[in-house]
N, CA, C and O of each residue as an XYZ file, in Angstrom:
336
protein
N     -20.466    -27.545     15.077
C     -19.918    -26.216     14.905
C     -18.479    -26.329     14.393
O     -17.861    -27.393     14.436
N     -17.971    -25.195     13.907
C     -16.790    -25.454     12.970
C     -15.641    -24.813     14.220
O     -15.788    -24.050     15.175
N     -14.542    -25.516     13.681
C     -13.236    -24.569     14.884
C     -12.195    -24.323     14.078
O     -11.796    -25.024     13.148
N     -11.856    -23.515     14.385
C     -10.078    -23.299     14.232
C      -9.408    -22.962     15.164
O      -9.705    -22.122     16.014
N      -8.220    -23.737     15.068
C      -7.545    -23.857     15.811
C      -7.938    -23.928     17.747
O      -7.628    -23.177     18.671
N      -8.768    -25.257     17.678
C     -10.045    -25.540     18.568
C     -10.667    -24.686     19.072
O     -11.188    -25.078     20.117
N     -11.059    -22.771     18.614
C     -11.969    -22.164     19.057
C     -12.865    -22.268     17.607
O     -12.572    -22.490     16.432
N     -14.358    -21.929     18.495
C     -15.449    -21.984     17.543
C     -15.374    -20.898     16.870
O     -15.202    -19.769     17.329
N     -15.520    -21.253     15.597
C     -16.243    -19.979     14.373
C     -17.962    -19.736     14.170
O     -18.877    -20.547     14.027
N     -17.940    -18.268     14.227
C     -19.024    -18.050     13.562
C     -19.514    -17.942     12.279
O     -18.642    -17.397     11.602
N     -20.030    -18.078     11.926
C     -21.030    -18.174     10.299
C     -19.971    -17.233      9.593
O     -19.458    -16.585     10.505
N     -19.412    -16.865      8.385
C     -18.827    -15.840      7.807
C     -19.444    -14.964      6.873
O     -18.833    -14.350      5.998
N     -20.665    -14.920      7.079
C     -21.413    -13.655      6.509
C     -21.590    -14.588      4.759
O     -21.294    -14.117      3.660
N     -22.105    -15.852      5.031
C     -23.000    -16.211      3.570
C     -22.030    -16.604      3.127
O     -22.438    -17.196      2.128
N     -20.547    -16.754      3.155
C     -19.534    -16.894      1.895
C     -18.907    -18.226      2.609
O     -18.261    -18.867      1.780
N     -18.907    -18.646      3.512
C     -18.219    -19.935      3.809
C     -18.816    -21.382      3.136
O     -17.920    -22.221      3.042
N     -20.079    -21.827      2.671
C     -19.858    -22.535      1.699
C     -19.250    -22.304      0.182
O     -18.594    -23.158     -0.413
N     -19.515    -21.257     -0.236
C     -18.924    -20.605     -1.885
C     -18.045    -20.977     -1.469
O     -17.647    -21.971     -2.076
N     -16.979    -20.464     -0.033
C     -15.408    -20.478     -0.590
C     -15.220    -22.068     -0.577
O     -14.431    -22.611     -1.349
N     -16.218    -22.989      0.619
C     -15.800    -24.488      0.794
C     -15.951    -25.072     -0.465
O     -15.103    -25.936     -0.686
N     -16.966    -24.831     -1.594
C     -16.805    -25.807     -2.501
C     -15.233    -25.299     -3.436
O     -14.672    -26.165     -4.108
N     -14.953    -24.613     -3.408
C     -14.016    -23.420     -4.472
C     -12.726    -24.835     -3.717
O     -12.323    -25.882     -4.222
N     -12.443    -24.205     -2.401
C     -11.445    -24.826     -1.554
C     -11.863    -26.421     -1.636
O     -10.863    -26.981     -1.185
N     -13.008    -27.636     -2.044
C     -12.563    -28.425     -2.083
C     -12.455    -28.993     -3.703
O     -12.066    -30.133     -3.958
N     -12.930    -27.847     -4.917
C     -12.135    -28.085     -5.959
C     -10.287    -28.608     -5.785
O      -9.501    -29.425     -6.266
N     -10.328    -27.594     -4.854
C      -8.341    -27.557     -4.866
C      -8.271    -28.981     -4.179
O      -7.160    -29.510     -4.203
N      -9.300    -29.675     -3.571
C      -8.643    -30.902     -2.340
C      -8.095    -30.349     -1.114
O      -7.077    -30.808     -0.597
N      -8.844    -29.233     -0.570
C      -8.351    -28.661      0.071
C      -9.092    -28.354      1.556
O      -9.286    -27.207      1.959
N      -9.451    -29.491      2.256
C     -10.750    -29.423      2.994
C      -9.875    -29.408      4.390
O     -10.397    -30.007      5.331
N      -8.560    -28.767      4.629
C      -7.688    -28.344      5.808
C      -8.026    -26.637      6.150
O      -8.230    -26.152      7.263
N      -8.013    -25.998      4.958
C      -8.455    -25.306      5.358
C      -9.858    -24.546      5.487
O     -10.595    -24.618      4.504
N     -10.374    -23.707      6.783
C     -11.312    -23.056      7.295
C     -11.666    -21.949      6.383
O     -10.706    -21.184      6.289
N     -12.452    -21.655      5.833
C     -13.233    -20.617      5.038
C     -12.970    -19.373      5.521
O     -12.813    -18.399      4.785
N     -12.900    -19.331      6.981
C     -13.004    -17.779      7.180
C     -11.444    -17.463      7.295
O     -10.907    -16.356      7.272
N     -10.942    -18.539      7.406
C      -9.196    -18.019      6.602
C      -9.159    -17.413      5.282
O      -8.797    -16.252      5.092
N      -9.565    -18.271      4.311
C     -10.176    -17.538      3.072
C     -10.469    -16.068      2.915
O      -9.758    -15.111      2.608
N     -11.800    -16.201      3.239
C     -12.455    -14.537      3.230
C     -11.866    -13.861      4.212
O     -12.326    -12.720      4.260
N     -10.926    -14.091      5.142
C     -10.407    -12.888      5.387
C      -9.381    -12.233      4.469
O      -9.075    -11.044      4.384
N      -8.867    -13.415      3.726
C      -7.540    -12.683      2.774
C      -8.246    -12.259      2.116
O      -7.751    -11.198      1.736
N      -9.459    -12.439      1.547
C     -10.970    -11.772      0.515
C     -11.150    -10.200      0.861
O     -11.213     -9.396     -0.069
N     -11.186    -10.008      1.462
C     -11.669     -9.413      2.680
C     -10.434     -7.828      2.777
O     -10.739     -6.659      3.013
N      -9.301     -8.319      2.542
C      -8.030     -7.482      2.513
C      -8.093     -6.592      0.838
O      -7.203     -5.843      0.436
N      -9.540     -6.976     -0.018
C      -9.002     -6.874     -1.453
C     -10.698     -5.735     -1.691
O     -10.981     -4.726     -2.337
N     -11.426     -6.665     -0.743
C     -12.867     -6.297     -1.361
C     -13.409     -6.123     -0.116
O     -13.398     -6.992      0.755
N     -14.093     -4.551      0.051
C     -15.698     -4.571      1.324
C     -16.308     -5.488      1.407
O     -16.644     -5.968      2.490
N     -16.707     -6.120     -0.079
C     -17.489     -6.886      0.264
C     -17.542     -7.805     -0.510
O     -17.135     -7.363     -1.584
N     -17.936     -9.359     -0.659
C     -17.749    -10.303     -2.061
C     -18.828    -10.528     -2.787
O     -18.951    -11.507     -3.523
N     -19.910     -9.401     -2.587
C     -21.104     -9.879     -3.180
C     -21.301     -9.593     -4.938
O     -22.102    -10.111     -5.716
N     -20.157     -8.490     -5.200
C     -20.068     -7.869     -6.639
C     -19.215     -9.135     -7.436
O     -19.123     -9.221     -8.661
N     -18.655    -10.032     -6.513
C     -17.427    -10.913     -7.780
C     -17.938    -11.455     -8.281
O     -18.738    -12.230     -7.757
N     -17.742    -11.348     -9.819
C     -18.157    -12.959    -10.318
C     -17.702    -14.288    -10.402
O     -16.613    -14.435     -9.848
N     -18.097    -15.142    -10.830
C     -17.466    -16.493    -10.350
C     -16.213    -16.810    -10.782
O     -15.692    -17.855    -10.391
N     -15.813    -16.287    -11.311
C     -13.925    -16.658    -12.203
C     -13.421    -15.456    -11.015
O     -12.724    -16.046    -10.189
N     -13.553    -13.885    -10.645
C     -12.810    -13.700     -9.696
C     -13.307    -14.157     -8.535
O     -12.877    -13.562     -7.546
N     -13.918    -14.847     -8.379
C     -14.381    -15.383     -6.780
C     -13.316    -16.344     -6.583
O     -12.336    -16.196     -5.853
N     -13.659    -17.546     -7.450
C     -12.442    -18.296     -7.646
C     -11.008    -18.273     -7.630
O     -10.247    -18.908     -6.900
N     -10.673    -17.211     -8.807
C      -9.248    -16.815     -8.344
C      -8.600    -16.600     -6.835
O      -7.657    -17.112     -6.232
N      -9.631    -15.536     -6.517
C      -9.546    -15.046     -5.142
C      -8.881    -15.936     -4.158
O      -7.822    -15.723     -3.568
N      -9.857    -17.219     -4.050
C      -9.882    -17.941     -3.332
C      -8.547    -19.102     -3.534
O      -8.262    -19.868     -2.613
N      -7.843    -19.112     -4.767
C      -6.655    -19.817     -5.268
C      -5.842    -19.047     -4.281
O      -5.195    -19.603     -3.394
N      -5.909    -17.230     -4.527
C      -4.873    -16.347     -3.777
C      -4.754    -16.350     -2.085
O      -3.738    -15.889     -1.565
N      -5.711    -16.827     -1.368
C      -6.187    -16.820     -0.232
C      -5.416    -18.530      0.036
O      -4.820    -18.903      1.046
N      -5.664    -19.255     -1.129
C      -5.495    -20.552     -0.574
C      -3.544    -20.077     -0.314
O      -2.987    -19.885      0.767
N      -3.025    -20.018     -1.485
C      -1.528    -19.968     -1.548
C      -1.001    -18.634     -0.472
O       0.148    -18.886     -0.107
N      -1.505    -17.312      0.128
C      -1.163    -16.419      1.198
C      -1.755    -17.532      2.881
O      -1.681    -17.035      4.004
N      -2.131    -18.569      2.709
C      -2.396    -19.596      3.782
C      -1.185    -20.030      4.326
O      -0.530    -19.801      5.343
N      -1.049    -21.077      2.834
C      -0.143    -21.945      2.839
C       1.318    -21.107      3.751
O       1.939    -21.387      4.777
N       1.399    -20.038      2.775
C       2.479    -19.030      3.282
C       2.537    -19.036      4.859
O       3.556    -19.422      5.431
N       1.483    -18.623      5.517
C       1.663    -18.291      7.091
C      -0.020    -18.581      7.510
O      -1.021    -17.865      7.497
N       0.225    -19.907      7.855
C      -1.235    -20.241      8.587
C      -1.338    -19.152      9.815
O      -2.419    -18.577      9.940
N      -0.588    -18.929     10.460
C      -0.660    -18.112     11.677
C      -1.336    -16.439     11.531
O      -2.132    -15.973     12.346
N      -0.759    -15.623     10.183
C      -1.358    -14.606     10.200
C      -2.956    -14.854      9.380
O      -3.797    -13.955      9.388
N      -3.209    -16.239      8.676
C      -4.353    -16.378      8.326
C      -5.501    -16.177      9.195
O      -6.575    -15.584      9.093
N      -4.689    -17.140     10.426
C      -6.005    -17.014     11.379
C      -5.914    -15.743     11.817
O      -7.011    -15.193     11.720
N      -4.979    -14.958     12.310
C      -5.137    -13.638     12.798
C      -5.808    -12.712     11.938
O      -6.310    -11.736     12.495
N      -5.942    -12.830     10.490
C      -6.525    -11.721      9.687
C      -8.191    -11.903      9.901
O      -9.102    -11.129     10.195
N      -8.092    -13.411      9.580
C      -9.920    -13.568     10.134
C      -9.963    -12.961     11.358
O      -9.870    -11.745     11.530
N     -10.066    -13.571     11.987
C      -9.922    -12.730     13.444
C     -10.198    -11.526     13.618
O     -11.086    -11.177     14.396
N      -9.256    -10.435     12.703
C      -9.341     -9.455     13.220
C     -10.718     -9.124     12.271
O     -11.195     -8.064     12.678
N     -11.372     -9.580     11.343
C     -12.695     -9.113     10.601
C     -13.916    -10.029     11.497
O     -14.963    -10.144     10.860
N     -13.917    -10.462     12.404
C     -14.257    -11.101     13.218
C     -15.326    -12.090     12.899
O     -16.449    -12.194     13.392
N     -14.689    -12.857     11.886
C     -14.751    -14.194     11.304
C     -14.556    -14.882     12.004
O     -15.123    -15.942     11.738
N     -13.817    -14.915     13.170
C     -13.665    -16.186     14.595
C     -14.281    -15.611     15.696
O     -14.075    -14.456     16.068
N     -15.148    -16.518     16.301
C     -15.804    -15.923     17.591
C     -14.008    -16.043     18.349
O     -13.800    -15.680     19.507
């Protein structure tokens, strides 16, 4: 099972491998997916309409609003309840 910040995550609704391969294009296998789609998540209801160049982007923007403040990352998942 996956953790952040040693509590368990649940599944993120289908998009946590898309964003993992996207995130390990970058070399970027620190961060948790549902950090990702929650900054996703702040833009779009839902990610099923993006296509693959804005999926991607997305996920560049999510990577660099991380970097910024790991702390409100995890809190934004969180609050879309992307973290058990």
């Amino acid at each position: 099972m996956s953790a952040l910040d040693g509590r368990p995550l649940r599944a993120t609704g289908g998009y946590d491998q898309a964003i993992t391969a996207e995130l390990q294009k970058h070399g970027r296998n620190d961060i948790h997916p549902a950090c990702i789609e929650g900054w996703m998540r702040l833009q779009y209801g839902t990610l099923d309409h993006l296509d693959r160049d804005t999926f991607a982007a997305e996920v560049e923007i999510g990577i660099a609003c991380h970097d910024d403040d790991p702390g409100a990352s995890e809190r934004n998942a969180r609050s879309y309840g992307l973290v058990a």
